[in-house]
SEMARFI-287241 format. One record per residue: x, y, z of N, C-alpha, C in turn; residue in one letter. Coordinates in nm, 3 decimals. Layout:
# residues N
- n.px; n.py; n.pz; ca.px; ca.py; ca.pz; c.px; c.py; c.pz; residuo
- X; Y; Z; X; Y; Z; X; Y; Z; A
...
This chain:
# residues 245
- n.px; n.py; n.pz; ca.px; ca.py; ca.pz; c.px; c.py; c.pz; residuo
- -0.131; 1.235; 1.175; -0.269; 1.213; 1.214; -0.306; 1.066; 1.189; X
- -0.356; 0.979; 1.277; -0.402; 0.885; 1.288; -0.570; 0.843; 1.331; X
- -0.632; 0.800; 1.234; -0.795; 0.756; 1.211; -0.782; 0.622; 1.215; X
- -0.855; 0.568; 1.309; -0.898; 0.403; 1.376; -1.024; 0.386; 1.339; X
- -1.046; 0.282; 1.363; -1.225; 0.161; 1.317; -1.218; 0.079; 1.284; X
- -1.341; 0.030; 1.223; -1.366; -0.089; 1.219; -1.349; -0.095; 1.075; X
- -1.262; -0.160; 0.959; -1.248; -0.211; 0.817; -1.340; -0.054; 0.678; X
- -1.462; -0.140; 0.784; -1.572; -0.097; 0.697; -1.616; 0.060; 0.698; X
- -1.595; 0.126; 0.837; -1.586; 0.254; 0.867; -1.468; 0.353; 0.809; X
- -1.300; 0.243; 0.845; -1.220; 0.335; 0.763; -1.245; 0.346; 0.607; X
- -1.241; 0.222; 0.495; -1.256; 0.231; 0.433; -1.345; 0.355; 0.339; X
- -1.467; 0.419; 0.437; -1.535; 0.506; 0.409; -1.473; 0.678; 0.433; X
- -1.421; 0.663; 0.569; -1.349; 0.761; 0.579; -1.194; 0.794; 0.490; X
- -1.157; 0.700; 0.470; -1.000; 0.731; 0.419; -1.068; 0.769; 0.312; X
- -1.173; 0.710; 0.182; -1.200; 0.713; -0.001; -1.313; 0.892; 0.021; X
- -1.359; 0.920; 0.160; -1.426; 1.050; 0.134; -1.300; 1.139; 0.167; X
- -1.214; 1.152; 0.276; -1.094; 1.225; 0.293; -1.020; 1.212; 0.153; X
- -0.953; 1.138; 0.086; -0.883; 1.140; -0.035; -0.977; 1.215; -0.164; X
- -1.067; 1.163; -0.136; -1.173; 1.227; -0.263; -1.189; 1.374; -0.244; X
- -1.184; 1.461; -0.132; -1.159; 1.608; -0.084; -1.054; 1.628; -0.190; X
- -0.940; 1.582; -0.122; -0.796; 1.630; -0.162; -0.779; 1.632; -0.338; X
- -0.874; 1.530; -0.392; -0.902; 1.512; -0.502; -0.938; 1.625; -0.615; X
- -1.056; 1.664; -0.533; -1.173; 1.755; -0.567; -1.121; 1.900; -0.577; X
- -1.049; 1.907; -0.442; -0.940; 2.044; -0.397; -0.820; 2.064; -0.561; X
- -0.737; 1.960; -0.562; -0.655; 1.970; -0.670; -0.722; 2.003; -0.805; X
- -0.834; 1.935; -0.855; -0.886; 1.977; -0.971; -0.946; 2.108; -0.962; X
- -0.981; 2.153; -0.900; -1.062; 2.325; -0.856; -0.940; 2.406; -0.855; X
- -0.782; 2.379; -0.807; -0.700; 2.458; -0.838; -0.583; 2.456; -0.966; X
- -0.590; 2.309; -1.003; -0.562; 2.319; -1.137; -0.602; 2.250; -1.303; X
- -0.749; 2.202; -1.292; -0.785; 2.126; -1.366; -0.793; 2.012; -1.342; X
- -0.713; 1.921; -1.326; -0.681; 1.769; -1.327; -0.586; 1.769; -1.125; X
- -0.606; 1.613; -1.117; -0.530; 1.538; -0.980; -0.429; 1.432; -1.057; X
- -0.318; 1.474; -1.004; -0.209; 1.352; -0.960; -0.245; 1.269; -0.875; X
- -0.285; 1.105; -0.921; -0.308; 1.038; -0.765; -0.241; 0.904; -0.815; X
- -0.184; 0.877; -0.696; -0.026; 0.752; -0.680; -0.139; 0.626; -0.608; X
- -0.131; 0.492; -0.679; -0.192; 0.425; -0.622; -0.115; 0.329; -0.577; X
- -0.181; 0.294; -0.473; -0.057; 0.134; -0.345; -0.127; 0.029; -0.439; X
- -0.086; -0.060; -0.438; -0.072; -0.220; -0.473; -0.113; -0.328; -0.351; X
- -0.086; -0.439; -0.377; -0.135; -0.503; -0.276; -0.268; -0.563; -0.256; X
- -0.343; -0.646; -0.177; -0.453; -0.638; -0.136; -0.529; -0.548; -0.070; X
- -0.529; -0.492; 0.026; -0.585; -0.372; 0.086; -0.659; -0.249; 0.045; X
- -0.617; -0.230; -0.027; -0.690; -0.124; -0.103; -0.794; -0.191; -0.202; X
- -0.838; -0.281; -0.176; -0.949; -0.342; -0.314; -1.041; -0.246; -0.268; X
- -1.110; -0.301; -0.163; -1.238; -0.234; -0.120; -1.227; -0.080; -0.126; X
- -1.148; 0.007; -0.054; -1.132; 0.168; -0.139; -1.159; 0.199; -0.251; X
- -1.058; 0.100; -0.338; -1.063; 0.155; -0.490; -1.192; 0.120; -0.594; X
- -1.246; 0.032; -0.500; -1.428; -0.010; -0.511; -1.499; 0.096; -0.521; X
- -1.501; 0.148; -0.393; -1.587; 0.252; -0.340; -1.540; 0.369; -0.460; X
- -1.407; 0.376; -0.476; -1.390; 0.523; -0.585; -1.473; 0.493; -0.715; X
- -1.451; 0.409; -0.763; -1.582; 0.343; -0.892; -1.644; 0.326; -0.886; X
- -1.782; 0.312; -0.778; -1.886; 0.335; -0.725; -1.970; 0.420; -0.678; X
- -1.860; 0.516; -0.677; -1.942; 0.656; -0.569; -1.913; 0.599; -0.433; X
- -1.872; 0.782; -0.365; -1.817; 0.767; -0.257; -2.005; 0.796; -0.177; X
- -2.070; 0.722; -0.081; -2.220; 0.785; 0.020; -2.159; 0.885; 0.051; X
- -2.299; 0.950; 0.069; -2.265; 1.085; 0.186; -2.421; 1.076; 0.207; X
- -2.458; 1.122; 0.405; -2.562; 1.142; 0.448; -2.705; 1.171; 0.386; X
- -2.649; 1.299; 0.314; -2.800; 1.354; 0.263; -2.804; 1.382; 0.115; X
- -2.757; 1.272; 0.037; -2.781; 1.314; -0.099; -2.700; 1.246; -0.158; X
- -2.666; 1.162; -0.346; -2.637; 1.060; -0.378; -2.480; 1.090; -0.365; X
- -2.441; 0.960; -0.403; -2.298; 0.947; -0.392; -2.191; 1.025; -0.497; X
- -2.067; 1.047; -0.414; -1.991; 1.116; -0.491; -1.935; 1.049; -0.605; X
- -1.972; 1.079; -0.698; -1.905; 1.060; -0.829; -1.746; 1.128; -0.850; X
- -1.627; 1.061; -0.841; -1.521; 1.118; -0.890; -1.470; 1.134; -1.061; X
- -1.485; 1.270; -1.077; -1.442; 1.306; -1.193; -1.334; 1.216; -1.326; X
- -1.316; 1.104; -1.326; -1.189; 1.011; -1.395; -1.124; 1.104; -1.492; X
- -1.209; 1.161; -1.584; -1.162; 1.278; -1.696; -1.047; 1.344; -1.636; X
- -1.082; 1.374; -1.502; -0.970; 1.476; -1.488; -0.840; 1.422; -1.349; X
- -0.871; 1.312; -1.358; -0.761; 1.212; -1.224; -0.690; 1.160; -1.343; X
- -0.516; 1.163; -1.304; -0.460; 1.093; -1.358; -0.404; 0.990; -1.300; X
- -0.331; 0.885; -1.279; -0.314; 0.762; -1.210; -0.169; 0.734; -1.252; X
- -0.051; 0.728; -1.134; 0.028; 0.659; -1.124; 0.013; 0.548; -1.032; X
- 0.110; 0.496; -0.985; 0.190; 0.385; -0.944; 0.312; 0.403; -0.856; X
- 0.280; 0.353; -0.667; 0.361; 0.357; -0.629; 0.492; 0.276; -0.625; X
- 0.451; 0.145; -0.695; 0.531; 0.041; -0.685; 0.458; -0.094; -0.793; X
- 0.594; -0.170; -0.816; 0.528; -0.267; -0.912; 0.577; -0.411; -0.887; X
- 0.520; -0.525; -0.860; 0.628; -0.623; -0.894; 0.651; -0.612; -1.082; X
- 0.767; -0.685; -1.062; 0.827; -0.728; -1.201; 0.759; -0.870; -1.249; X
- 0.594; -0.887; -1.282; 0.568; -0.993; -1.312; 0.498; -0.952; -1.450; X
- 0.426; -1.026; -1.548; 0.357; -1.014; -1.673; 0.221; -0.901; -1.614; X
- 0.194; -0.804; -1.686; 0.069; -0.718; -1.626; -0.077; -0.794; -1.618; X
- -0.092; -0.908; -1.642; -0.191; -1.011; -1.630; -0.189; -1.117; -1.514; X
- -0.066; -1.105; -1.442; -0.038; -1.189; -1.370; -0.104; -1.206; -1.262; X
- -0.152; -1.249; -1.128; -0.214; -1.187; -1.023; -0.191; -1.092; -0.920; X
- -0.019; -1.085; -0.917; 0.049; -1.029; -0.800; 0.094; -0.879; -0.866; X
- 0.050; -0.864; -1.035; 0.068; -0.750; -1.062; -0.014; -0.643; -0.958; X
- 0.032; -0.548; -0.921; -0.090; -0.430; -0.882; -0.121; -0.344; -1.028; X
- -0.115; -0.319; -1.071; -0.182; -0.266; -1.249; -0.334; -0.384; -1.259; X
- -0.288; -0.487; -1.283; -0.447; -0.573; -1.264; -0.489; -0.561; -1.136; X
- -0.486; -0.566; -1.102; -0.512; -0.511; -0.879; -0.666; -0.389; -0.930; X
- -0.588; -0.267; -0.983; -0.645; -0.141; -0.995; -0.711; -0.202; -1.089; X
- -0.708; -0.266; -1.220; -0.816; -0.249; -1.301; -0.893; -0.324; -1.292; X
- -0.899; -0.427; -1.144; -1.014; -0.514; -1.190; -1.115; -0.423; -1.026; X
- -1.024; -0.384; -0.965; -1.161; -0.313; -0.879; -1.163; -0.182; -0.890; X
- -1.107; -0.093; -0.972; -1.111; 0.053; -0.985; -1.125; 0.094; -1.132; X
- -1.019; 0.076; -1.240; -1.012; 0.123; -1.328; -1.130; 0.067; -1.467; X
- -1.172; -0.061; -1.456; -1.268; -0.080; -1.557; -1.421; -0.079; -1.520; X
- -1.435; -0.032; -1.378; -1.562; 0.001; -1.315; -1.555; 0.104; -1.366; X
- -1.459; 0.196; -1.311; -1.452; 0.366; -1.316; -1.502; 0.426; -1.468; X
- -1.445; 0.342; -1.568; -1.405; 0.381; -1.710; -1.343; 0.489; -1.723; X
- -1.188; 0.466; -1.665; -1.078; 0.582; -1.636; -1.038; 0.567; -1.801; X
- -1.036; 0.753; -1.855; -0.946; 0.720; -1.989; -0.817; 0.624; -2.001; X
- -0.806; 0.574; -2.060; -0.655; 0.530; -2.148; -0.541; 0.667; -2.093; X
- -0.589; 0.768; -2.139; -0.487; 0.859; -2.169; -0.434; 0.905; -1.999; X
- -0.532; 0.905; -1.893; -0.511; 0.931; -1.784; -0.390; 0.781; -1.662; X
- -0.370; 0.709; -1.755; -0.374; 0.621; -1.662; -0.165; 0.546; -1.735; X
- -0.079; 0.557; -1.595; 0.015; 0.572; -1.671; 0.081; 0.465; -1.534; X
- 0.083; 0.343; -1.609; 0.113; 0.202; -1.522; 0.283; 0.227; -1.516; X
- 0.349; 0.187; -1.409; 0.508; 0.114; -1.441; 0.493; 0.031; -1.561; X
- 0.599; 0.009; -1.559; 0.650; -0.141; -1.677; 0.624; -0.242; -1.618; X
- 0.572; -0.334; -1.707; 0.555; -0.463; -1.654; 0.731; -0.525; -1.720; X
- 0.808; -0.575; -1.613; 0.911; -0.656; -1.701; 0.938; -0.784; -1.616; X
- 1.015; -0.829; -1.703; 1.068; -0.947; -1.610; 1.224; -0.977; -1.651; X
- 1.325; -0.879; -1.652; 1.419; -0.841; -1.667; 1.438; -0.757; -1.685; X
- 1.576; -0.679; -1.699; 1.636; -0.532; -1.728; 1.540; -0.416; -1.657; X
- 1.539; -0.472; -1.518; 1.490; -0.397; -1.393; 1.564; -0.253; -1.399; X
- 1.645; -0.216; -1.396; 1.677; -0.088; -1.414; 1.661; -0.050; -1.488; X
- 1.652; -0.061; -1.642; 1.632; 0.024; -1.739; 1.470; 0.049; -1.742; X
- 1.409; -0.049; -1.696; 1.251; 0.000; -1.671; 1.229; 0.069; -1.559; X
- 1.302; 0.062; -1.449; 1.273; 0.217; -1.356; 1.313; 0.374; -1.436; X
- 1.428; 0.344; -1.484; 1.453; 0.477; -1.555; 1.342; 0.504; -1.694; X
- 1.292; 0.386; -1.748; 1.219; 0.441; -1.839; 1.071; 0.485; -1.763; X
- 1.065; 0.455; -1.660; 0.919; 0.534; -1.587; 0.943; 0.692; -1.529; X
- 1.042; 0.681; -1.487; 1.131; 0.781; -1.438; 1.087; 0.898; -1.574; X
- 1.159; 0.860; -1.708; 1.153; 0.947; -1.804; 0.977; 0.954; -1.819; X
- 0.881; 0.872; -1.817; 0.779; 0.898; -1.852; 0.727; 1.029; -1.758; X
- 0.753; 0.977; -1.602; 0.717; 1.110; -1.494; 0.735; 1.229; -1.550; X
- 0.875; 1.237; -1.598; 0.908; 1.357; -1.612; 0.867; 1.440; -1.781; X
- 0.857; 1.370; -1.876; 0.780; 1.379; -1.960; 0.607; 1.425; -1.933; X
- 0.550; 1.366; -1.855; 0.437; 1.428; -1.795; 0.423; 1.561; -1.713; X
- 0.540; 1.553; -1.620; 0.523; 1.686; -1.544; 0.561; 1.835; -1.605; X
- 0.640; 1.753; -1.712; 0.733; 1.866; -1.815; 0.564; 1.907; -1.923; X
- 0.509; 1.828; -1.963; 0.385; 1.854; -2.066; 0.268; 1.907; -1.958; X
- 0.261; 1.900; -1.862; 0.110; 1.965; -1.806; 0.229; 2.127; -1.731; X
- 0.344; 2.132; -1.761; 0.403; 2.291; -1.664; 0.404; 2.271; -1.581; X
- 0.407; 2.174; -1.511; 0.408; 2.150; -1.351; 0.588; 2.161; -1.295; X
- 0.556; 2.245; -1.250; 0.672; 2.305; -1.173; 0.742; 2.182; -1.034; X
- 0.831; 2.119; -1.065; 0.932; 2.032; -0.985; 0.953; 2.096; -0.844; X
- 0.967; 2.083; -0.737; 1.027; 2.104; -0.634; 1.134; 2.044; -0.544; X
- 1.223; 2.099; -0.553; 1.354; 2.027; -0.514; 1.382; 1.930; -0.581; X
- 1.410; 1.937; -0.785; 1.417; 1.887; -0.865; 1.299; 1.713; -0.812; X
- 1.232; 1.736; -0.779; 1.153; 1.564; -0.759; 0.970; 1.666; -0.805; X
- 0.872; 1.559; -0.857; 0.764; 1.583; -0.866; 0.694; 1.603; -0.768; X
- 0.605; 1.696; -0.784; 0.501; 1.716; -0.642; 0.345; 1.638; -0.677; X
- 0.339; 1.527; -0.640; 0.187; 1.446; -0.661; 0.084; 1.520; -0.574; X
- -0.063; 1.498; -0.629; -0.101; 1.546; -0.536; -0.171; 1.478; -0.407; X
- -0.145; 1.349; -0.435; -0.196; 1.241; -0.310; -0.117; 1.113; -0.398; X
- -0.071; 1.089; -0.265; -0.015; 0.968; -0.305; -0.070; 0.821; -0.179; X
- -0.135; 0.703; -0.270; -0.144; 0.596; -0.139; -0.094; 0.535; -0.106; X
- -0.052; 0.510; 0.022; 0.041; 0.402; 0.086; -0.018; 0.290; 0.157; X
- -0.005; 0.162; 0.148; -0.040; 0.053; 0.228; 0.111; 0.007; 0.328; X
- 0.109; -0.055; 0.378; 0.276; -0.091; 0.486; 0.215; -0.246; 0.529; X
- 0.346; -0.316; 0.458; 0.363; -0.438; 0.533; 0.337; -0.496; 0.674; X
- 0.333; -0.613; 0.738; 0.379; -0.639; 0.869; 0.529; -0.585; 0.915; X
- 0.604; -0.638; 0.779; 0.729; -0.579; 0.838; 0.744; -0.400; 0.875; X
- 0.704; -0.316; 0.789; 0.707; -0.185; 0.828; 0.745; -0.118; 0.725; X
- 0.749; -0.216; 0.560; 0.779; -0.186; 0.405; 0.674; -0.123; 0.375; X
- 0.694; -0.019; 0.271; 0.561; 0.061; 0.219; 0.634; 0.074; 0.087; X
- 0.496; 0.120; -0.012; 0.588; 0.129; -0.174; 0.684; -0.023; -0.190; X
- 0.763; -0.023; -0.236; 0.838; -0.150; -0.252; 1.003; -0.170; -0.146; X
- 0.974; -0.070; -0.061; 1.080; 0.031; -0.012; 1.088; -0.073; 0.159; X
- 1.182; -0.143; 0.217; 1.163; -0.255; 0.240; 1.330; -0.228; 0.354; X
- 1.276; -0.271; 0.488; 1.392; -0.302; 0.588; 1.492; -0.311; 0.566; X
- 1.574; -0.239; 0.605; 1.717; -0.339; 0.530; 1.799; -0.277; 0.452; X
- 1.755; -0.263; 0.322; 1.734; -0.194; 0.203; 1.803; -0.048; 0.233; X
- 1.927; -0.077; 0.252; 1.982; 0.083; 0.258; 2.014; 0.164; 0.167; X
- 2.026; 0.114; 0.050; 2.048; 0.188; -0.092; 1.919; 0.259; -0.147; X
- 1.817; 0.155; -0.134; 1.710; 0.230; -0.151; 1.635; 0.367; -0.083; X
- 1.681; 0.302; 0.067; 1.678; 0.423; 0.181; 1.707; 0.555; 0.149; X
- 1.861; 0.508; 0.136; 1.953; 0.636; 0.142; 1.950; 0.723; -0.063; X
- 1.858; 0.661; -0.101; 1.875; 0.758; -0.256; 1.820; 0.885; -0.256; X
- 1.899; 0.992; -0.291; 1.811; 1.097; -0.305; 1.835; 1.181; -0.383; X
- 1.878; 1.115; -0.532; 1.840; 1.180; -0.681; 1.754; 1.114; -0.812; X
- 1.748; 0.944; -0.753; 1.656; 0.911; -0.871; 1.482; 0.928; -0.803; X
- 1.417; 0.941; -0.918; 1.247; 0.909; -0.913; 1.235; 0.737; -0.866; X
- 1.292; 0.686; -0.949; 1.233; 0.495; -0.923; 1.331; 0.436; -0.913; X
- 1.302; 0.334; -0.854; 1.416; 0.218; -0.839; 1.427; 0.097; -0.859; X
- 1.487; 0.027; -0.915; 1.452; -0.096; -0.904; 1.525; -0.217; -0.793; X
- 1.419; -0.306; -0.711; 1.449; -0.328; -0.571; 1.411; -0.466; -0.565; X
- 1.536; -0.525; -0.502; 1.509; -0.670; -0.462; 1.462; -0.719; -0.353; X
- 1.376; -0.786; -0.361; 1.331; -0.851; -0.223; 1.332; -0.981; -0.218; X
- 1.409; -1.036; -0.196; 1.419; -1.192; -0.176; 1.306; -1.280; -0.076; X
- 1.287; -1.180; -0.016; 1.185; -1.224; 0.103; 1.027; -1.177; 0.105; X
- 1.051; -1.094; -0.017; 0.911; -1.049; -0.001; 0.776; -1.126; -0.074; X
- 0.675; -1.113; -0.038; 0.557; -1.161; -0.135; 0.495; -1.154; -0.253; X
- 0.546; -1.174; -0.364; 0.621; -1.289; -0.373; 0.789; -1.222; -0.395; X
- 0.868; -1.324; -0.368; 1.015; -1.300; -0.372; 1.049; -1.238; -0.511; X
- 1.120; -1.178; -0.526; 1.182; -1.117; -0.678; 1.175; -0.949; -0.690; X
- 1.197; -0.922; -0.802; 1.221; -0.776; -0.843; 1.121; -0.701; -0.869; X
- 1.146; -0.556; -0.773; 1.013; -0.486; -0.781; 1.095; -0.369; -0.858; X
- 0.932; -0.244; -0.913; 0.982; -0.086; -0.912; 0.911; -0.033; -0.791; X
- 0.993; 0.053; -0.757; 0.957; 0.203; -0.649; 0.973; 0.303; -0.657; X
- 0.890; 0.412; -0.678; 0.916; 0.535; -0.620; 0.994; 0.562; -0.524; X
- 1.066; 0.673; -0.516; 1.166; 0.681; -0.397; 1.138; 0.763; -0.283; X
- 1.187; 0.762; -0.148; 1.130; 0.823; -0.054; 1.179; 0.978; -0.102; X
- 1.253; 1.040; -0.172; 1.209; 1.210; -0.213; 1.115; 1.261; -0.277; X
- 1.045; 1.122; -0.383; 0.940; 1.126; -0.427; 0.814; 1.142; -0.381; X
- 0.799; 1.062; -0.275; 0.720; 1.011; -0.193; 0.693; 1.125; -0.088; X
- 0.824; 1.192; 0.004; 0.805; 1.311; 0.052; 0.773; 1.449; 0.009; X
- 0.791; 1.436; -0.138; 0.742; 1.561; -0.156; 0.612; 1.574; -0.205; X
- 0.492; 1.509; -0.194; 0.405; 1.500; -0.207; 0.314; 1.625; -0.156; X
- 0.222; 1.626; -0.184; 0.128; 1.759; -0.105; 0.016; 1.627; -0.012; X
- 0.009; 1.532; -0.033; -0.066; 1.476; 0.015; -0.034; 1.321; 0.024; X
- 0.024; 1.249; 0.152; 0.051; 1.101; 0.134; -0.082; 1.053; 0.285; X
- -0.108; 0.947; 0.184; -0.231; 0.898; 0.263; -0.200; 0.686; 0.318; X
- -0.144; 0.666; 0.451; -0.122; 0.581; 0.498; -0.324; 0.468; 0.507; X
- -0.341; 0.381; 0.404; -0.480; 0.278; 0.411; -0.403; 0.190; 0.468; X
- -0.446; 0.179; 0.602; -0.371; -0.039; 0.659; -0.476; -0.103; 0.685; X
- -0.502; -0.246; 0.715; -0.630; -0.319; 0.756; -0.548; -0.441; 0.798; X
- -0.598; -0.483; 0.878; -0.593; -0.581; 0.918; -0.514; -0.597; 1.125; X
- -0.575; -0.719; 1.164; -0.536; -0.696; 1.316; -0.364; -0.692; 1.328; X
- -0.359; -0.766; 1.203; -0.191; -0.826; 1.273; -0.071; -0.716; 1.245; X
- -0.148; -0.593; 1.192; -0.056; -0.467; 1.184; -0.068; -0.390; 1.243; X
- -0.157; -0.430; 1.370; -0.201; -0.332; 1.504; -0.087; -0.230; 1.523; X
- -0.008; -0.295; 1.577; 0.122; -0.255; 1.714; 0.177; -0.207; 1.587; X
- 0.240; -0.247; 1.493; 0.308; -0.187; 1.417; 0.297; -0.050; 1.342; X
- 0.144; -0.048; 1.315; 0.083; 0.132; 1.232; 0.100; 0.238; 1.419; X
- 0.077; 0.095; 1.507; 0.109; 0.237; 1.636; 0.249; 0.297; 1.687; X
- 0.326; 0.196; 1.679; 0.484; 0.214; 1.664; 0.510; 0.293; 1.580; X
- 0.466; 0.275; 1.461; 0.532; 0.386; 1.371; 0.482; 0.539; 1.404; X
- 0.347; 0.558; 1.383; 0.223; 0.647; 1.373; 0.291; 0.774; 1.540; X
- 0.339; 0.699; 1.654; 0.380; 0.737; 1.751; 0.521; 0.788; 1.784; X
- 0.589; 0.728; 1.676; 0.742; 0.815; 1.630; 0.829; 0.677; 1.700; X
- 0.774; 0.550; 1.733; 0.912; 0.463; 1.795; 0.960; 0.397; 1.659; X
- 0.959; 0.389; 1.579; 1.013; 0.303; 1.456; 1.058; 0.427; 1.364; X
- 1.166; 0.498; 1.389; 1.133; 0.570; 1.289; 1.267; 0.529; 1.188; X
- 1.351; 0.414; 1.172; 1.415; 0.344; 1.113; 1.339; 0.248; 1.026; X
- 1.229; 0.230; 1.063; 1.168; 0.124; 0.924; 1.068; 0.260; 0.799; X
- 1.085; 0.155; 0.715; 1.039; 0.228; 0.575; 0.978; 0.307; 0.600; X
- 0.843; 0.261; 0.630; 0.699; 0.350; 0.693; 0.697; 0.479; 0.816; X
- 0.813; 0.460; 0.885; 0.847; 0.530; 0.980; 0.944; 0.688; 0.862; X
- 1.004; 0.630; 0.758; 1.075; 0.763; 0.684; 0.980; 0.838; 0.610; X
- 0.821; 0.804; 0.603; 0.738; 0.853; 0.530; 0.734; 0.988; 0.586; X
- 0.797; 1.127; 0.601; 0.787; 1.225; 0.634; 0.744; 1.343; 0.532; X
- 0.609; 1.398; 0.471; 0.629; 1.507; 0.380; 0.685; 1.634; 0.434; X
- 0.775; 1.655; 0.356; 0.816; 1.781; 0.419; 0.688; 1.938; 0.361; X
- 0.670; 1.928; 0.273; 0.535; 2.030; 0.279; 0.377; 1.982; 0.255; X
- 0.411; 1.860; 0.285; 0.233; 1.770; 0.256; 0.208; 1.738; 0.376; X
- 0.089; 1.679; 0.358; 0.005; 1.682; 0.478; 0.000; 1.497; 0.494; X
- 0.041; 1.434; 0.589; 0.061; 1.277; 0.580; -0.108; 1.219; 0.683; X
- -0.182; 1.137; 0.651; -0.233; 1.122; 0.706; -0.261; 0.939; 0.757; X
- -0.244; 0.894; 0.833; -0.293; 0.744; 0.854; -0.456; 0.698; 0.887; X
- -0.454; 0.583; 0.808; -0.612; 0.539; 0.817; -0.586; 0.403; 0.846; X
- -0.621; 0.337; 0.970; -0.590; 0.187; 0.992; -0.701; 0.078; 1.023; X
- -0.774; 0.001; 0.962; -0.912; -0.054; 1.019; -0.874; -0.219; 1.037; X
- -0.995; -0.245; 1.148; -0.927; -0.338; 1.181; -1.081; -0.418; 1.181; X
């Protein structure tokens, strides 16, 4: 499913659609799993979630923080203060508006070496979490209950990147750790992996901007289905795209 407009329109539609799915998960089990994208793009969304979402006839939706917990789809490997971190991303337009607990809110590693041993130590944290709330694994990988995705020009989503066939083709770890020589900025990221990512109950595609027109339609239309964004398939979730321009 694909939703078009203007910046300011999606932005409203994608943060009231996600905030459903939100609302839905805590009514069936207490608390939401929600995976957040990095990047620029999502500022203004993750605004609106710390703000209250409008609605027509009566004040804005307040999302529950008590009961949202917060991962991370991807990280660069820079200091968590840095600018290109996404962890400061979320807390300077979502998480210290929101006043999301401490206890809810469970960042990657910030490193700047020993890239693998900090995917596997997030890896163990996931599973340490899903193992303490009983949450039942499916097809040994976690089931989130919304996860957000933003996608490059190139057609990279998560840290998960053209090319990149190892990363592509994994399908027993949770995270990875992934080089991008070319990417913005160049160096070592973490990712979630696309089994992760597919088994979601809910993956939600936010893009903006003109110059990713042709590309969210290429994909969104089934011709790319070799780039990153194109393998985003849930096999029992519901995938939805939001693109404003």
């Amino acid at each position: 499913m694909l939703k078009t407009g203007t910046e300011e329109n999606i932005v409203l539609e994608a943060a009231t659609c996600i905030a459903g799915r939100i609302f839905k998960a805590i009514d069936q089990r207490g608390f939401c799993t929600l995976v957040l994208a990095g990047g620029n793009s999502p500022r203004k969304l993750y605004r609106l979630f710390a703000d209250g979402i409008p609605r027509n006839d009566s004040s804005p939706a307040i999302l529950p923080w008590q009961s949202i917990m917060l991962f991370w789809g991807d990280e660069r490997c820079v200091p968590a203060n840095h600018p290109d971190s996404n962890y400061r991303m979320a807390c300077e337009s979502l998480i210290a508006a929101a006043d999301v607990p401490n206890r809810n809110i469970f960042p990657m590693p910030h490193v700047t070496g020993d890239y693998d041993a900090a995917a596997r130590s997030y890896e163990r944290e996931l599973k340490r979490f899903f193992l303490r709330q009983k949450q039942d694994l499916r097809d040994s990988f976690p089931v989130f209950d919304v996860i957000i995705l933003g996608m490059g020009p190139d057609g990279h989503t998560a840290s998960l990147f053209p090319g990149d066939k190892n990363a592509q083709a994994e399908s027993n770890r949770w995270v990875l750790p992934v080089h991008v020589p070319h990417g913005s900025p160049p160096g070592y990221r973490l990712s979630l992996t696309f089994p992760v990512i597919n088994n979601a109950n809910n993956v939600v595609f936010f893009v903006t901007g003109e110059s990713k027109e042709n590309m969210v339609l290429d994909i969104t239309s089934g011709h790319r289905p070799d780039l990153p964004a194109g393998m985003v398939k849930p096999e029992h979730g519901q995938l939805i795209w939001f693109y404003g321009k």
